[in-house]
N, C-alpha and C positions, 0 to 999 in steps of 0.2 A: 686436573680434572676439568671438563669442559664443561661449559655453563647448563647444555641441557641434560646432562648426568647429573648436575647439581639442580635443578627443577627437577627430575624424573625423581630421587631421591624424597625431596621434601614434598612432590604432591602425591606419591604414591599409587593409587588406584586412580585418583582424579587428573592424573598424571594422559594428558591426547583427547579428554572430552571436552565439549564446547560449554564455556562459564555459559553462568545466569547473567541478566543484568543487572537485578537487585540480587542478593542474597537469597532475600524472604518473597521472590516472586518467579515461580516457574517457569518460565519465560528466556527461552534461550536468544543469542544473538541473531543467530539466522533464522528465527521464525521472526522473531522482530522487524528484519530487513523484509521479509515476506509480504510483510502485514502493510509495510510501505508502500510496496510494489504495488500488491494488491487495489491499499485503496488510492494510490494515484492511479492506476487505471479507471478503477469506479467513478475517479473525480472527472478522467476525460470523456467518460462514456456517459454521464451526468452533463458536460457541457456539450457534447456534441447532442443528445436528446432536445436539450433546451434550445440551441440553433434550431432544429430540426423544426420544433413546437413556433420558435417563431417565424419562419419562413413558410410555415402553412397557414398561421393564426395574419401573418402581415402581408402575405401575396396571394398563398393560394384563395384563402377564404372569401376574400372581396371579386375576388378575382371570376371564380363560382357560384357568386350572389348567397355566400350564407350570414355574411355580415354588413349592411349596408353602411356606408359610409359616406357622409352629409358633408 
C-alpha cells in the first residue's frame, strides 16, 4: 500500500484540504501567506509615501518659499 492511500485512509474527509496553522485558530496556510504579501506591499507603499513626503517637505517646499529656511 502506498503512503498516500495510507494518509487518505487515516485523514478521511480531511483527507486534500489545506491544514489550519494552529488547531484552535481558523486561519489557514495560504490566507496566512496572503496576509504577508499583503502587508509587505503596504510596508512598500508606506516607504515610498514617506520618500515622496520628504522630497516635497526637503526640496520642493523651500524651494516655493513655504518654508523659510535661515
Amino acid at each position: 500500500m502506498g503512503d498516500s492511500k495510507r494518509r487518505k485512509e487515516t485523514l478521511g474527509d480531511q483527507y486534500g484540504q489545506e491544514a489550519n496553522i494552529f488547531p484552535w485558530l481558523p486561519i489557514k496556510k495560504s490566507q496566512a501567506q496572503q496576509f504577508v504579501e499583503w502587508s509587505t506591499r503596504g510596508a512598500w507603499i508606506g516607504i515610498g509615501a514617506l520618500v515622496a513626503y520628504w522630497v516635497i517637505v526637503r526640496f520642493i517646499g523651500p524651494g516655493l518659499g513655504w518654508w523659510q529656511v535661515n
